[in-house]
gemmi code that builds the backbone of each chain (N, CA, C; Angstrom):
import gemmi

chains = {
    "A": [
        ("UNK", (73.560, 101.163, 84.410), (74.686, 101.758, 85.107), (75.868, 101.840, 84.140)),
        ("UNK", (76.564, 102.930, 84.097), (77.741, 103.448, 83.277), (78.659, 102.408, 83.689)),
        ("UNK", (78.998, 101.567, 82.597), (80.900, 101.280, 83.267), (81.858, 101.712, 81.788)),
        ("UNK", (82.836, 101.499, 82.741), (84.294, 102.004, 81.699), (85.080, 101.018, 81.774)),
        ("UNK", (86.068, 100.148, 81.042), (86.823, 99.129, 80.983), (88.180, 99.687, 80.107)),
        ("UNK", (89.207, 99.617, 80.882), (90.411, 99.885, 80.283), (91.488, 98.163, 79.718)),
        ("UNK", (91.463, 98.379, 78.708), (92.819, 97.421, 78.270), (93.360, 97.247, 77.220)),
        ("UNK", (94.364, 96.829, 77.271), (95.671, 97.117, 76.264), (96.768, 95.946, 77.581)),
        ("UNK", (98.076, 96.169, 76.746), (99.211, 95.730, 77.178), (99.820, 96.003, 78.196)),
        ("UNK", (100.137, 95.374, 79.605), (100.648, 95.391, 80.604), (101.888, 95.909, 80.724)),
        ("UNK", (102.469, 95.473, 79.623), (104.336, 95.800, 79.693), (104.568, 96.368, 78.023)),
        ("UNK", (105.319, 97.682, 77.977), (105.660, 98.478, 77.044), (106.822, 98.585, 77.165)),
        ("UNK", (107.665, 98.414, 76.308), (109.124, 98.539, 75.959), (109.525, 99.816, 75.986)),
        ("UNK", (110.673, 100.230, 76.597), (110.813, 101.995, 76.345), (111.631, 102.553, 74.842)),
        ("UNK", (110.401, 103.449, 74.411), (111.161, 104.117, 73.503), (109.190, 103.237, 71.904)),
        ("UNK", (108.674, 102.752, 72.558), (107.788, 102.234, 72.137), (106.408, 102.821, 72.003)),
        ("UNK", (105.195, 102.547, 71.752), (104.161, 103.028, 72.168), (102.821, 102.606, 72.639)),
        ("UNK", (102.710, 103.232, 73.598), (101.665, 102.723, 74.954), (100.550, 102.629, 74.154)),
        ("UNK", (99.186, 101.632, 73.890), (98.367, 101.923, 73.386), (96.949, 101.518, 74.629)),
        ("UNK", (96.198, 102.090, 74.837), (94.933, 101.647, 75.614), (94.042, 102.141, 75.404)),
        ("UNK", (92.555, 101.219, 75.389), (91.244, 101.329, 74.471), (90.175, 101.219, 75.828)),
        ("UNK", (89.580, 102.469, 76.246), (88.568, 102.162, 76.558), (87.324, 101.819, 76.150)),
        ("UNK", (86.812, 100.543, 76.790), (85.041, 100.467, 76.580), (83.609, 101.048, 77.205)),
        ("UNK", (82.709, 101.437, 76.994), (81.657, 101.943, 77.642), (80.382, 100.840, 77.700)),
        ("UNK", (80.337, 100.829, 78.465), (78.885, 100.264, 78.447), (77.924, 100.643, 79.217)),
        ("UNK", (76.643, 100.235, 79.358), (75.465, 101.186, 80.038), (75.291, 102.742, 79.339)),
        ("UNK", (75.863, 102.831, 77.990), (75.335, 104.013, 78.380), (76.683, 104.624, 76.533)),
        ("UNK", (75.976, 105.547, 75.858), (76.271, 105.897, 74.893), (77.570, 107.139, 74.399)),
        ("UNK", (79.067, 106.719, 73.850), (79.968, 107.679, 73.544), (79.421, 108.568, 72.905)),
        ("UNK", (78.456, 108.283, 71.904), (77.708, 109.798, 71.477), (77.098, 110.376, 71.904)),
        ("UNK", (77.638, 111.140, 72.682), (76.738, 112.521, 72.957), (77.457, 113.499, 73.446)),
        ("UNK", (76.566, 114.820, 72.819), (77.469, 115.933, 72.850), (77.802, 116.432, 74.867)),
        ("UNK", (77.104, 115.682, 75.340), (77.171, 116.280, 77.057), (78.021, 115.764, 77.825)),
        ("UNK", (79.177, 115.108, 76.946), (80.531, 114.097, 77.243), (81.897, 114.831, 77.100)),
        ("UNK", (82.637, 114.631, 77.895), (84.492, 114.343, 77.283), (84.148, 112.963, 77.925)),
        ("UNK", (85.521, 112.570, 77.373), (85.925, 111.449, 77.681), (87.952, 111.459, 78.094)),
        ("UNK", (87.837, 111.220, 79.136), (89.187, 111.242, 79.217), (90.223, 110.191, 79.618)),
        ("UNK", (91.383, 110.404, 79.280), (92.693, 109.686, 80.519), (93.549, 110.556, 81.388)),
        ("UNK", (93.343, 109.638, 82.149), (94.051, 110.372, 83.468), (94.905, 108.409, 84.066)),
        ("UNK", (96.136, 109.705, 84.199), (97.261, 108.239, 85.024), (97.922, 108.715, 86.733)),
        ("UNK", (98.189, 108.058, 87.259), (98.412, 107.544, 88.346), (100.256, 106.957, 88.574)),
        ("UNK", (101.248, 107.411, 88.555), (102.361, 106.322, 89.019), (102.467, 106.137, 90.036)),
        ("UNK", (102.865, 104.736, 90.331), (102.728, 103.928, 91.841), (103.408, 105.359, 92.790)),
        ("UNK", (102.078, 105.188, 94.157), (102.718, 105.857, 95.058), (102.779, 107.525, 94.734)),
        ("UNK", (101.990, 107.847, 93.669), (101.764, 109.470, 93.461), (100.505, 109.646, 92.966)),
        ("UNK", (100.146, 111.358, 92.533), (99.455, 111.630, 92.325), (98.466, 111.440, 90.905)),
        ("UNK", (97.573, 111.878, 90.236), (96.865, 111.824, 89.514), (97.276, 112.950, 88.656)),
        ("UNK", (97.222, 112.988, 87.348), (97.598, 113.892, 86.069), (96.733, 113.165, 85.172)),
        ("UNK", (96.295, 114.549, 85.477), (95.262, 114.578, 83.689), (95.943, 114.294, 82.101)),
        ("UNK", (95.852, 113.532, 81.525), (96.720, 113.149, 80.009), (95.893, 113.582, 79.112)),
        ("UNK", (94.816, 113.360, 79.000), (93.782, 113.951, 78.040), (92.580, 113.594, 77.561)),
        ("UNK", (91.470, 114.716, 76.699), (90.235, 114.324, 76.651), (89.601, 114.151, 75.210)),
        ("UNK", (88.742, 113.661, 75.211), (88.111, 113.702, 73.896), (86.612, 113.853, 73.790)),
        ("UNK", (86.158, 114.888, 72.973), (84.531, 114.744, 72.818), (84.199, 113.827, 71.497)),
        ("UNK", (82.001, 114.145, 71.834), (82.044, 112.961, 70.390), (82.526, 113.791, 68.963)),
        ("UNK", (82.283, 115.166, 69.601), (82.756, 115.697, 68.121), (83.801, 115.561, 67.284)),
        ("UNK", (84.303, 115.035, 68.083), (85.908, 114.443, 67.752), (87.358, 115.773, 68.194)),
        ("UNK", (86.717, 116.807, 68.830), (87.977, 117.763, 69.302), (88.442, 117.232, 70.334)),
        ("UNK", (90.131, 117.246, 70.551), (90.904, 116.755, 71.497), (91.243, 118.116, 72.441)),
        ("UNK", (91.703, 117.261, 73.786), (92.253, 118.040, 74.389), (93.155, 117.680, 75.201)),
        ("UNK", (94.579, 117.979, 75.368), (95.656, 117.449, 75.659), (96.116, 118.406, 77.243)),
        ("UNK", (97.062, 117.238, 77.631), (97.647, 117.991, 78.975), (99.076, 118.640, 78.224)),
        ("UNK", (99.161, 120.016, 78.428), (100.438, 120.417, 77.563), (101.756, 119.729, 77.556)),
        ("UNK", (102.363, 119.545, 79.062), (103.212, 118.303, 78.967), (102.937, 117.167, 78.314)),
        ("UNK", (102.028, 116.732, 77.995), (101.934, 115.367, 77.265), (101.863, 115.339, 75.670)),
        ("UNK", (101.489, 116.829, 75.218), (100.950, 116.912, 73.913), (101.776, 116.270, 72.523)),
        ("UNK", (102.831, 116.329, 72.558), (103.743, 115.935, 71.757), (103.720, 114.670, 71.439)),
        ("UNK", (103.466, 113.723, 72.282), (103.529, 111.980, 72.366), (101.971, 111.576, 72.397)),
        ("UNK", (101.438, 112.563, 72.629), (99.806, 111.656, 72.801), (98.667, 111.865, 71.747)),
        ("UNK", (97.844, 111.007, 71.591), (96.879, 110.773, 70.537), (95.660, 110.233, 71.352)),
        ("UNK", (94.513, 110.924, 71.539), (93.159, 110.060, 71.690), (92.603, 110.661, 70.057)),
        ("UNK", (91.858, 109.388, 70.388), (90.594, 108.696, 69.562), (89.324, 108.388, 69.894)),
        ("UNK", (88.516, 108.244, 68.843), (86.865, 107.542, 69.416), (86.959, 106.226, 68.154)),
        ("UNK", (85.961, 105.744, 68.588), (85.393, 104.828, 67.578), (83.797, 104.355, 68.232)),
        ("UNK", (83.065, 105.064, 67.602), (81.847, 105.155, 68.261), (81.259, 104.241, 68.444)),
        ("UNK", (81.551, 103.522, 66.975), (80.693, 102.278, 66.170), (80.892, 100.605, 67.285)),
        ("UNK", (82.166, 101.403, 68.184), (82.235, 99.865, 69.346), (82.744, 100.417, 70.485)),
        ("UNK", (81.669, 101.596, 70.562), (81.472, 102.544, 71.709), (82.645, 102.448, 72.536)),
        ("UNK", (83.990, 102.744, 72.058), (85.284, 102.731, 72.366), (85.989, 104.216, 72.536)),
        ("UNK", (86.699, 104.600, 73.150), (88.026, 105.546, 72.944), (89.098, 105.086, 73.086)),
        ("UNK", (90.146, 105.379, 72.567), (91.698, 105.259, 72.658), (92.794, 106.251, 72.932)),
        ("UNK", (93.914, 105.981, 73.636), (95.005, 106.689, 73.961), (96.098, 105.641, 73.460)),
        ("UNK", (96.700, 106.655, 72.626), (98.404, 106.281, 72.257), (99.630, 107.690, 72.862)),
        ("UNK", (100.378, 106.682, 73.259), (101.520, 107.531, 74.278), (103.153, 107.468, 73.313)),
        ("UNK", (103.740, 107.867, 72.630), (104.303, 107.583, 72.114), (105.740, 107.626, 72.650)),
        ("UNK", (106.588, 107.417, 72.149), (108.473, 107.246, 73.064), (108.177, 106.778, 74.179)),
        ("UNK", (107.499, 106.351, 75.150), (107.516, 105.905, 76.286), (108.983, 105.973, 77.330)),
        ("UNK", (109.153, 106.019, 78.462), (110.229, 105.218, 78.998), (109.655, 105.430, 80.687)),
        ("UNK", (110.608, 105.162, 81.333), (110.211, 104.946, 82.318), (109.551, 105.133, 83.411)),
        ("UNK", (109.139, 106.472, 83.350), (108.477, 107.320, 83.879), (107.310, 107.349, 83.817)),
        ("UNK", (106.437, 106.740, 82.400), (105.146, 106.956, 81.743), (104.807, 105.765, 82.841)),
        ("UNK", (105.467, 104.780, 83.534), (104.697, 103.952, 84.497), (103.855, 103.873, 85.343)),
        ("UNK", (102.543, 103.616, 85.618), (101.524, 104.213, 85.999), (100.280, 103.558, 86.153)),
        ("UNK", (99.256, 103.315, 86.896), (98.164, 102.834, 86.387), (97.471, 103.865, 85.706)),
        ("UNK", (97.035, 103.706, 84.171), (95.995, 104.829, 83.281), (94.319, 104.163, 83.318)),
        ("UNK", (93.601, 105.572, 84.194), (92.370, 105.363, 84.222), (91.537, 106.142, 83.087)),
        ("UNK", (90.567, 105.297, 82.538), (89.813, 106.138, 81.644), (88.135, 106.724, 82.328)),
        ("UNK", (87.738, 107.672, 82.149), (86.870, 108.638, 82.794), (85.813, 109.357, 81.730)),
        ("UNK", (84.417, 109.497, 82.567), (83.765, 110.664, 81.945), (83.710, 112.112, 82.458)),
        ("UNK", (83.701, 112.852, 81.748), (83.407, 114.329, 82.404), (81.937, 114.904, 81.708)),
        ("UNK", (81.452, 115.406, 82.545), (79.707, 116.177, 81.964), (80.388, 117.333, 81.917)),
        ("UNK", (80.202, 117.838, 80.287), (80.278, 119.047, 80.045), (79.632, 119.975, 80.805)),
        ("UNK", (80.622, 121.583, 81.688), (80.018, 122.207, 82.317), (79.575, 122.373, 83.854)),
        ("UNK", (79.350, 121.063, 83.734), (78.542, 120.420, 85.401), (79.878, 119.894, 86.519)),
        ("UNK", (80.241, 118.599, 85.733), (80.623, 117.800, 86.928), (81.812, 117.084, 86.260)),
        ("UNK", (83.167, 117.386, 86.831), (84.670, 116.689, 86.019), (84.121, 114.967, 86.319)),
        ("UNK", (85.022, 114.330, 85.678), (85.062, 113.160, 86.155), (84.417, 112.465, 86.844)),
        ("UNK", (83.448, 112.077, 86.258), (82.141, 111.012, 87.626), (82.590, 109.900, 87.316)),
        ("UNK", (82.473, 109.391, 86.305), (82.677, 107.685, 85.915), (83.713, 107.289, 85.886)),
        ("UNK", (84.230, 106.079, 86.364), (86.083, 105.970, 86.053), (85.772, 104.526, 85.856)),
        ("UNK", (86.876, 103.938, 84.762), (87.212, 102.694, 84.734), (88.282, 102.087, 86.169)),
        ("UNK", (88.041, 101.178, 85.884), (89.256, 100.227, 87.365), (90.388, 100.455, 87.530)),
        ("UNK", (90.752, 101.034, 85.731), (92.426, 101.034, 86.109), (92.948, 99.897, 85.342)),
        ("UNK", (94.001, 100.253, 84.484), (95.036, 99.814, 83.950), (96.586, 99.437, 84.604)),
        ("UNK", (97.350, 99.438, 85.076), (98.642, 99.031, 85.419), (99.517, 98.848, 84.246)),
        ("UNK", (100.310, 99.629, 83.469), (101.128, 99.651, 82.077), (102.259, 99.912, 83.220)),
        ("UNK", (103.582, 99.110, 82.815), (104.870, 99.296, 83.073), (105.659, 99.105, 81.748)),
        ("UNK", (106.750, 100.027, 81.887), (107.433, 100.353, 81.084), (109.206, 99.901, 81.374)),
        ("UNK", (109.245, 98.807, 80.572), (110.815, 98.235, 80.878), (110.932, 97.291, 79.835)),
        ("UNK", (112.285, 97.243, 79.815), (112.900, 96.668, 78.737), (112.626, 95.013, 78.960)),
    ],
    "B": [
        ("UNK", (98.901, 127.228, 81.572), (97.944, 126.602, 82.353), (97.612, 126.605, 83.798)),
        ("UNK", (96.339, 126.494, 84.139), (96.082, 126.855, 85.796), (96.982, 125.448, 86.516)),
        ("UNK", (97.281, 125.922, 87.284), (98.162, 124.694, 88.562), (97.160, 125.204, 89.376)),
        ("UNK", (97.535, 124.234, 90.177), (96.468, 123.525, 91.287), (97.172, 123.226, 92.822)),
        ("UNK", (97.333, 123.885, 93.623), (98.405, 124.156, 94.972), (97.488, 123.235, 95.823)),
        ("UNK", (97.238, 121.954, 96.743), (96.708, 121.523, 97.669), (97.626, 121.389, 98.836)),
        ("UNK", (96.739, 121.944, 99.678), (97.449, 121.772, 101.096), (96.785, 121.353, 102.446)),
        ("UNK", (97.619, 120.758, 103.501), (98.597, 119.872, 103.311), (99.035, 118.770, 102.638)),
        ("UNK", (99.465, 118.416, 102.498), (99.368, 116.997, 101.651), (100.017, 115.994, 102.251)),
        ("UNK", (99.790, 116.181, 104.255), (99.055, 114.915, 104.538), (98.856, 115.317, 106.119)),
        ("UNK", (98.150, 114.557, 106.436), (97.550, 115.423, 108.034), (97.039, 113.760, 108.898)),
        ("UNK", (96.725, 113.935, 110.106), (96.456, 113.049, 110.942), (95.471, 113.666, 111.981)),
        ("UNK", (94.171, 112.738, 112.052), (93.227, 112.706, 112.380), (92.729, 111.695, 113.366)),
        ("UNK", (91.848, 112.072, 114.202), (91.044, 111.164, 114.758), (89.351, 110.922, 114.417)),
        ("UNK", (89.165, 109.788, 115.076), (87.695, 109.615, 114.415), (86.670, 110.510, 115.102)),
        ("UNK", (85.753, 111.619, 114.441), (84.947, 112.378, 115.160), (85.702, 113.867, 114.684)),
        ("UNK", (87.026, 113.836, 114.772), (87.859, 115.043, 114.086), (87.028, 115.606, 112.867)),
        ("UNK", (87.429, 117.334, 113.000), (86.908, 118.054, 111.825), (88.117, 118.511, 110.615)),
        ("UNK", (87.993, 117.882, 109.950), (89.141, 118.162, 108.464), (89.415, 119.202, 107.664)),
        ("UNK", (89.872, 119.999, 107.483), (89.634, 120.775, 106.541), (91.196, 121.179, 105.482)),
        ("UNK", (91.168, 120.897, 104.289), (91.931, 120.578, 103.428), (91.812, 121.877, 102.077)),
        ("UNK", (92.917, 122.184, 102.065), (92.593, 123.519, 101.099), (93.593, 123.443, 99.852)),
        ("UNK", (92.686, 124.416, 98.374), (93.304, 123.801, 97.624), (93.409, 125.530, 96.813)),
        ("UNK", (94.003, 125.938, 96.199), (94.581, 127.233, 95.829), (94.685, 127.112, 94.465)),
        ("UNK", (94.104, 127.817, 93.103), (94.631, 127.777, 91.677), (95.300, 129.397, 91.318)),
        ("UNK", (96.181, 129.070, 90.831), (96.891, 129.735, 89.888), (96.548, 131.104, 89.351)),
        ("UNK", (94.518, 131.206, 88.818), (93.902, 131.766, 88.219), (92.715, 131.720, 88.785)),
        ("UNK", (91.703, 132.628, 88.541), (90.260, 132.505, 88.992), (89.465, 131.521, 88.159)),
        ("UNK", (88.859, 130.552, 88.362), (88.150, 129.340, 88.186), (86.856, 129.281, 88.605)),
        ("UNK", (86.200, 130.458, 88.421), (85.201, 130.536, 88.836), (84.673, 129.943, 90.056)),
        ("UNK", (83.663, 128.490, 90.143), (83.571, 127.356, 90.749), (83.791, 126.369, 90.252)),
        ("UNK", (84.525, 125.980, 89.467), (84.800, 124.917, 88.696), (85.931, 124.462, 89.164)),
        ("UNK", (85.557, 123.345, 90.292), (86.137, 122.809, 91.160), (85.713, 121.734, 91.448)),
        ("UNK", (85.931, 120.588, 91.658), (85.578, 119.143, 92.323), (86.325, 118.928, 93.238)),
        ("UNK", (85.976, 117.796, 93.997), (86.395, 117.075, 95.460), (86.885, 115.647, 94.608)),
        ("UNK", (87.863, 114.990, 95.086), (88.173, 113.279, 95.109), (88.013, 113.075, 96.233)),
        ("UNK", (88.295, 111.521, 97.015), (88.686, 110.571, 97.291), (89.046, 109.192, 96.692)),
        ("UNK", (90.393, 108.721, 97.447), (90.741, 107.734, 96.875), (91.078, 106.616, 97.859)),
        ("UNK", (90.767, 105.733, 97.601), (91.321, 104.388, 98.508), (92.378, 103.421, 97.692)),
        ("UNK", (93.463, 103.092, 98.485), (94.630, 102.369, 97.686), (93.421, 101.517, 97.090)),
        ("UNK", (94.463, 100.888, 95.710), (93.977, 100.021, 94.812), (92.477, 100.705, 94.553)),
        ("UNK", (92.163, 101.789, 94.234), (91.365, 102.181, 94.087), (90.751, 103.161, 92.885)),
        ("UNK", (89.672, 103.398, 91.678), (89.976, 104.894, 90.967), (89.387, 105.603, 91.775)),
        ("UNK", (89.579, 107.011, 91.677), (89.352, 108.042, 92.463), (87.805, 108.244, 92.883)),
        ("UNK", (86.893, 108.454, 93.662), (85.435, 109.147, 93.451), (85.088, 110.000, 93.634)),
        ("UNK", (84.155, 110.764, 93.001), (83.791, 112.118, 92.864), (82.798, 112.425, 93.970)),
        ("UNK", (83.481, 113.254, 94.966), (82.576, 114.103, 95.926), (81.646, 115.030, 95.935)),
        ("UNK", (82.590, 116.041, 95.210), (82.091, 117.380, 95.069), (82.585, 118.095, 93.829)),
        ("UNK", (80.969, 118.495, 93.036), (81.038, 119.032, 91.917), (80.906, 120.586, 91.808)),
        ("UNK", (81.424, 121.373, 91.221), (81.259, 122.704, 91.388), (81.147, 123.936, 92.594)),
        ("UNK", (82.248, 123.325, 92.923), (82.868, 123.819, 94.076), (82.299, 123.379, 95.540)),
        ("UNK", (80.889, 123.235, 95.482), (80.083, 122.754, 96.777), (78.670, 122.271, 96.465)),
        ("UNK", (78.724, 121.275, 95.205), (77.167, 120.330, 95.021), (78.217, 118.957, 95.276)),
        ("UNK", (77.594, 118.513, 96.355), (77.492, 117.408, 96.620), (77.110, 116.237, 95.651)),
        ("UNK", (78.270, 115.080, 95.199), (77.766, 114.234, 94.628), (76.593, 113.454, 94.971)),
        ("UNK", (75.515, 113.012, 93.921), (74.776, 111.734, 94.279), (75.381, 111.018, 95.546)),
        ("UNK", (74.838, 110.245, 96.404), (75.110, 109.150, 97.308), (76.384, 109.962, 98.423)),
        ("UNK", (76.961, 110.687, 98.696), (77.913, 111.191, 99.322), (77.432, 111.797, 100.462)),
        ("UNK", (77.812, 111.307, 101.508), (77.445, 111.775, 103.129), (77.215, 113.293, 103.429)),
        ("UNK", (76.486, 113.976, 103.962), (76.235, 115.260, 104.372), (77.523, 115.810, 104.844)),
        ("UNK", (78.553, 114.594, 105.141), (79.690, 115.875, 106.447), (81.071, 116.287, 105.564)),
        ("UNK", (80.382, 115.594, 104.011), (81.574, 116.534, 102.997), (80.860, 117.381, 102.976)),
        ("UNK", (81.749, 118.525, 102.640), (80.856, 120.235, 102.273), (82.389, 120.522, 101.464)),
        ("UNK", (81.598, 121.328, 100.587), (82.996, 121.837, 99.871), (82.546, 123.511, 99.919)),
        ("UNK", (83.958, 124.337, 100.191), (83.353, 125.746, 99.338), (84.789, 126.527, 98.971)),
        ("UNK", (84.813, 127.748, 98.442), (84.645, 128.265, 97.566), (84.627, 129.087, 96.576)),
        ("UNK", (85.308, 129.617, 96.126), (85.464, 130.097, 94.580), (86.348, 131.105, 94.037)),
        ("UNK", (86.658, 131.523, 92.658), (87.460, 132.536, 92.219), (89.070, 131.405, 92.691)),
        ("UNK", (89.614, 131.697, 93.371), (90.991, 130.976, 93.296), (91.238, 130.110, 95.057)),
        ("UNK", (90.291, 130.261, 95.878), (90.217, 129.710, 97.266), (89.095, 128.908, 97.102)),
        ("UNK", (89.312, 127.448, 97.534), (88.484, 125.993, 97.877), (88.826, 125.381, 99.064)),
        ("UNK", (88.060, 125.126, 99.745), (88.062, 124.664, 100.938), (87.009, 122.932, 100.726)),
        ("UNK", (87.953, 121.643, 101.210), (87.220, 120.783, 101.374), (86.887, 120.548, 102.746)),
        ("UNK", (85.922, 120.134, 103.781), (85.770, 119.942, 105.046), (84.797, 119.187, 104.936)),
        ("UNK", (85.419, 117.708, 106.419), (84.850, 116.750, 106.573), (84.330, 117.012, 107.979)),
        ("UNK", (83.472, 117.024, 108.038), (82.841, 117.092, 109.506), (83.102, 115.540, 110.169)),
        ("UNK", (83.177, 115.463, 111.508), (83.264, 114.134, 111.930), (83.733, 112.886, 111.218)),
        ("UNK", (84.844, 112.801, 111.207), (85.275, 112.240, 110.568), (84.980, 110.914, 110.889)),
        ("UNK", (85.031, 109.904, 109.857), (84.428, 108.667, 110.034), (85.740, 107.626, 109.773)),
        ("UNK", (85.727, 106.346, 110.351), (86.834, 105.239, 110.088), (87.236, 105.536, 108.242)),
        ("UNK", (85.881, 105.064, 107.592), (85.873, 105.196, 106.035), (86.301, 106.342, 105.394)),
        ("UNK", (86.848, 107.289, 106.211), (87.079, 108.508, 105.512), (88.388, 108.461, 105.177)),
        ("UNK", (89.295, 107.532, 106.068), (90.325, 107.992, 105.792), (90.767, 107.390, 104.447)),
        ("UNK", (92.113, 107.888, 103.854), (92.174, 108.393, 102.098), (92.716, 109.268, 101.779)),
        ("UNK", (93.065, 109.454, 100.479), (93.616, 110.354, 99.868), (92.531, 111.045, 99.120)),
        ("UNK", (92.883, 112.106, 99.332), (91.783, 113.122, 98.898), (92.524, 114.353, 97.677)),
        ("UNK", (91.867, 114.737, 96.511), (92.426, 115.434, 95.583), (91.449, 116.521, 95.237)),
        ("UNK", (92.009, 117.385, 94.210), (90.996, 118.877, 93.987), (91.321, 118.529, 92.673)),
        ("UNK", (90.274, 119.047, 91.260), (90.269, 119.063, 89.891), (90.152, 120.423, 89.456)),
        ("UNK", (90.867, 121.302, 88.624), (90.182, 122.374, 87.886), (89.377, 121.755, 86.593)),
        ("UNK", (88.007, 122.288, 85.895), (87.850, 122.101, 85.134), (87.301, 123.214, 84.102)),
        ("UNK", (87.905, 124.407, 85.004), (87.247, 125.452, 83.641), (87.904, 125.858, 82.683)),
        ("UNK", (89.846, 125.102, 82.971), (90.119, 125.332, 81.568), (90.766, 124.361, 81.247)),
        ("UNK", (90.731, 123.080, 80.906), (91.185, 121.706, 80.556), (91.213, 121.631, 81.754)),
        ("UNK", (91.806, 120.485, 82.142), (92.008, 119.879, 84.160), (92.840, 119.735, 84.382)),
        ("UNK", (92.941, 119.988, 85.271), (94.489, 119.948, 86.591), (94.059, 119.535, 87.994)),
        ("UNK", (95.342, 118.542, 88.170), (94.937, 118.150, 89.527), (95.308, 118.697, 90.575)),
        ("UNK", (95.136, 118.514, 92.007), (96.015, 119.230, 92.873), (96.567, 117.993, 93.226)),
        ("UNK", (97.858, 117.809, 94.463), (98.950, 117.506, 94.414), (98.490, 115.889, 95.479)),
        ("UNK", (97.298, 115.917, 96.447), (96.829, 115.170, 96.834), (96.981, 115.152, 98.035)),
        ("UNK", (96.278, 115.150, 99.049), (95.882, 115.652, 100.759), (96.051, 113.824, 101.428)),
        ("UNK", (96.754, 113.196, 102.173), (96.299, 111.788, 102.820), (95.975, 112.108, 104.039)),
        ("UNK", (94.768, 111.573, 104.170), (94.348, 111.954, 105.657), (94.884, 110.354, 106.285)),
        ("UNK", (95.150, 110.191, 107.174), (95.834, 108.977, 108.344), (95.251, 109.153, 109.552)),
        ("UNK", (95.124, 108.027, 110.031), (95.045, 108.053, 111.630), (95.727, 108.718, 112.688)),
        ("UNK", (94.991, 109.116, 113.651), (96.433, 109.616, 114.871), (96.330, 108.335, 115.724)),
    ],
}
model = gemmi.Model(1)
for chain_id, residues in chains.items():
    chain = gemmi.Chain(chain_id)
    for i, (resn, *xyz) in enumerate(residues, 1):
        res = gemmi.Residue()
        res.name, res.seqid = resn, gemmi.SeqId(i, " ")
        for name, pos in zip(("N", "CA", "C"), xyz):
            atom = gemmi.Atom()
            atom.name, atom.element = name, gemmi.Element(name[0])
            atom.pos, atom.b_iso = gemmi.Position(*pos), 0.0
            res.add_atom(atom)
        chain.add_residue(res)
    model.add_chain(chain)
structure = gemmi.Structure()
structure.add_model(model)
structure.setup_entities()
């Protein structure tokens, strides 16, 4: 069975940068029939897509976000990463990390969820 | 980029009630459309893939349909467990969410 595990740092300073590493297990970041994405949540709203990554290594960003954000892979400890950069208060949110099947089916797999707040 | 219009975004129901929750893009999207649900403290789960395939394990009385820039989610009989927040995904050109439907008790 697929799982996804999100973590990194609970509390981010504003003006700093958010960093969070998902893990995979059950089941392999290489392969071409993957994105891999983040998607966040702020308390009490909706869901926004932040962005995706294949194994090929092409990104794909939510245009509002593009400027501050960075995913990554690291295959070798079947990992991805998101960096959020300037942060402030707003970026507060729980960030879930996700698979998407190329073509077929957005988002089937989701990690639990992160909770990052952003304050001084 | 395609936006993603869901409506209402929030309605009240009874148990046995028929739901129906609609979600509008921007652009034609072929069927490249999914269903959420969400339960507080919860990540989202995937209902409905491509406008109206039913996820693995997901009850017969979701039905989703369908396509070009009109999606329709509908819950037949609604069940205690249904109630939730419910969302729409584009995915035929990067993703977008829609704005998020809460279904509640009457």
């Amino acid at each position: 069975q697929l799982q996804l595990q999100e973590s990194g740092p609970g509390l981010v300073k504003p003006s700093e940068t958010l960093s969070l590493t998902c893990t995979i297990s059950g089941g392999s970041i290489s392969s071409s029939s993957y994105y891999w994405g983040w998607i966040r949540q702020p308390p009490g709203k909706g869901l926004q897509w932040i962005g995706s990554i294949h194994y090929s290594g092409s990104t794909y960003y939510n245009p509002s976000l593009k400027s501050r954000v960075t995913i990554s892979l690291d295959t070798s400890k079947n990992q991805f990463s998101l960096n959020l950069r300037s942060v402030t208060a707003a970026d507060t949110a729980v960030y879930y990390c996700a698979r998407d099947i190329a073509g077929t089916h957005p988002f089937d797999y989701w990690g639990q969820g992160a909770l990052v707040t952003v304050s001084s | 980029a395609i936006q993603m219009t869901q409506s209402p975004s929030s309605l009240s129901a009874s148990v046995g009630d028929r739901v129906t929750i609609t979600c509008r893009a921007s652009q034609g999207i072929r069927n490249d459309l999914g269903w959420y649900q969400q339960k507080p403290g919860k990540a989202p789960k995937l209902l409905i893939h491509g406008a109206s395939s039913l996820q693995s394990g997901v009850p017969s009385r979701f039905r989703g349909s369908g396509s070009g820039t009109d999606f329709t989610l509908t819950i037949n009989s609604l069940q205690p467990e249904d109630f939730a927040t419910y969302y729409c995904i584009q995915d035929y050109d990067l993703w977008t969410f829609g704005q998020g439907t809460k279904v509640e008790i009457k």
